[in-house]
N, C-alpha and C positions, 0 to 999 in steps of 0.2 A: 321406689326409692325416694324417701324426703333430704333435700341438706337444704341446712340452714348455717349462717355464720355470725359470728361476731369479731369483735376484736382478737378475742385470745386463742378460738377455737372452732373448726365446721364440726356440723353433728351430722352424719348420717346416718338416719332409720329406714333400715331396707327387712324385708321380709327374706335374704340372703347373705345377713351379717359377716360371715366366713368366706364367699366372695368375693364381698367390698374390701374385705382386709388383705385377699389376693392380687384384687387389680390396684388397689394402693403402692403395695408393697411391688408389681411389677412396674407402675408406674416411674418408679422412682429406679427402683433397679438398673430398668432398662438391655438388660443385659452385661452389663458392665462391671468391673471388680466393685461387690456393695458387699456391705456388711447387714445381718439379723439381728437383732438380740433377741431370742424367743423367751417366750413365759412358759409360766406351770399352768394348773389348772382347767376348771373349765373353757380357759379360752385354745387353751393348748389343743384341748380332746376336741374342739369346734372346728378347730381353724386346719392345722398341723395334717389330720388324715387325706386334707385336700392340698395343703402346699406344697408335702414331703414326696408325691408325684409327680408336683409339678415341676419342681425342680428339675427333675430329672428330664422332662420331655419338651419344656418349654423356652426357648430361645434368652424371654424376657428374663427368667429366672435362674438361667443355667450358670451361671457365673459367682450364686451367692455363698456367702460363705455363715454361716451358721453359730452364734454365740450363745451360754447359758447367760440370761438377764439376773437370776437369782436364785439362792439354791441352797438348803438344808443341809446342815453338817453331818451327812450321815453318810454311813457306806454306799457304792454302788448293789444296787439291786435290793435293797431299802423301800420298802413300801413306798416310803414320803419321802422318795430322791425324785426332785423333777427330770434329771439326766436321765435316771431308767426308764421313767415312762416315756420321755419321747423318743428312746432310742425303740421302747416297743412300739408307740405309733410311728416309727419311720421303718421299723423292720428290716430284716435283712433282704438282700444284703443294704441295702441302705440306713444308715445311722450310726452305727458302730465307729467310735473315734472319728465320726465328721461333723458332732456337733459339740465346738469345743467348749471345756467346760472344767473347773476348779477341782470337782471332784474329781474326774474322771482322771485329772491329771496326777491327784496327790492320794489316787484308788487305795495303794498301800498303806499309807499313814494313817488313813480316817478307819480305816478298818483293824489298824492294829491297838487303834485307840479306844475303839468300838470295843472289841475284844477285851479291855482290860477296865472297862466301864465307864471310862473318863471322855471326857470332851479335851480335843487338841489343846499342847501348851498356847499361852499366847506368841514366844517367838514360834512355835508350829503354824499358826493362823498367820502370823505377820509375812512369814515366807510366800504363805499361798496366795496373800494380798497382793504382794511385789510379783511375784510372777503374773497374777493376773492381771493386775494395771497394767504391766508393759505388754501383755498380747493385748487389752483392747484399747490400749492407744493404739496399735500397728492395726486393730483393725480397719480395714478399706473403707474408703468415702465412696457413693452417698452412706452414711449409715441409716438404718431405720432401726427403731426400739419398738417392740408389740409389749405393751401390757395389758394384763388384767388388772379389774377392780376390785378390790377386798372389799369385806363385808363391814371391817371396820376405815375404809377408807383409802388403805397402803392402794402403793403401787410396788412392785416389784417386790423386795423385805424391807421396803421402809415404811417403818412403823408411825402411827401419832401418838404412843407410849413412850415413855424413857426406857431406856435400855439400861439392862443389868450388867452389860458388858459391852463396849462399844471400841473398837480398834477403825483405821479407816484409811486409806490412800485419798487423793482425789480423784479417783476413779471409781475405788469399790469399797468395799466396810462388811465387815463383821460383825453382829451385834443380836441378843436376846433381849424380844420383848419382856418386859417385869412384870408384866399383865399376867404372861401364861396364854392369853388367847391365842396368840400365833405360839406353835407350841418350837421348839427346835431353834437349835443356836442355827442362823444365816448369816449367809452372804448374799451380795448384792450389788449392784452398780448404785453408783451415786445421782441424788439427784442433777448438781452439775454434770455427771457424765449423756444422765439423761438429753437434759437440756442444751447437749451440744450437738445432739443428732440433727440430720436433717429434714426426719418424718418422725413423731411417734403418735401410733395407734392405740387407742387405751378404746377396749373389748369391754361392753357391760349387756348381757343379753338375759332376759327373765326379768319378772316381775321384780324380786328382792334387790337384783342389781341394781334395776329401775329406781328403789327409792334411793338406795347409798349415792346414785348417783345425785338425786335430787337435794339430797343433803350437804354433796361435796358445793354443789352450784349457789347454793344459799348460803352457804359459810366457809369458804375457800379456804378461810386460814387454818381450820381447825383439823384439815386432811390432807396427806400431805399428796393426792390425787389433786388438790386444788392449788399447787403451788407448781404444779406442772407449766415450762416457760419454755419450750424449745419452739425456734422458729416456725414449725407447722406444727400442729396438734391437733389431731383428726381424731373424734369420740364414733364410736360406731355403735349403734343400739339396734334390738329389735321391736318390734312392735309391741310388745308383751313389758319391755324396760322403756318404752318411750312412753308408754300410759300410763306407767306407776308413775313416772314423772309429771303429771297434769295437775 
């Protein structure tokens, strides 16, 4: 394992990227009422088949409580719902209604909207907004946020396009890339919300990662991965995205 730091950020390059973001995240835990914000993606399917055990069995982690960071307006059990797949990688019985989450909570709605082909009104979105800023304000301190790196830069579903549709508490937002690239109307926590945690981890492992990340580092303001400011900010890479970085 390499860490190096600077002002705004440590980088650790370990050959156990998925570890580093376990003993992190227990680090701070400690056992204690802590809040998750988990991600989708490949960090999700990296990380998640090793946390979601550990929880269970490990002292440091036993107490956490579990949030969706950002999440696709689509039904439960939706290909491209990140609620379903980590409820598959946490499996029964573990995951079901323990990892709290917008969809999960407004199942009905999004699915009867599904059904009739349309995407939620906006006071339907605004409702889901208001309920979910007031659970992750209630969520427990220390908080930690895990993100992954997008390929165009995001963290979480915030985009470096304009949005086609943009609603938003200061917690969390709804909003469609105009690009098309990120496909699906999201939700997502805010960067301010980000930025008030007291860990967040941002996951970039593989070569491709590797360059986005090299990209974010040379041009901070152009991604919104480079605008990241919460009081610790821990990049975790592997060897494979530490050399596309050279």
């Amino acid at each position: 394992m390499v860490k190096a730091g600077s002002e705004s950020f440590e980088l650790i390059t370990s050959d156990d990227p998925a570890g580093e973001v376990l003993g992190l995240i227990a680090e701070v835990a400690r056992g204690a009422p802590a809040s998750l914000l988990v991600t989708g993606g490949s960090q999700a399917k990296l990380v998640y088949p090793r946390l979601f055990p550990a929880i269970a069995s490990e002292p440091a982690l036993s107490r956490l409580r579990l949030y969706v960071g950002d999440e696709r307006v689509v039904p439960l059990g939706d290909p491209d719902s990140n609620t379903s797949m980590l409820d598959a990688i946490a499996g029964a019985p573990k995951g079901t209604g323990e990892i709290l989450s917008p969809v999960r909570a407004f199942a009905d709605e999004l699915r009867t909207s599904a059904a009739q082909g349309e995407i939620p009104s906006e006071q339907a979105l605004g409702e889901i907004l208001v309920w979910w800023g007031l659970e992750l304000l209630a969520a427990p301190r220390p908080r930690i946020v895990h993100l992954g790196l997008g390929p165009d830069g995001h963290v979480a579903s915030i985009f470096p396009h304009p949005a086609d549709l943009a609603l938003a508490t200061p917690e969390c937002q709804v909003s469609l890339d105009a690009t098309g690239l990120n496909h699906h109307l999201r939700l997502s926590v805010t960067m301010d919300y980000i930025d008030q945690a007291d860990l967040v981890i941002l996951g970039a492992t593989g070569a491709p990662k590797g360059q986005v990340l090299k990209a974010v580092l040379e041009d901070p303001a152009s991604y919104p991965a480079g605008h990241l400011q919460p009081k610790r900010l821990v990049v975790v890479v592997d060897r494979e995205a530490q050399a596309a970085m050279a």
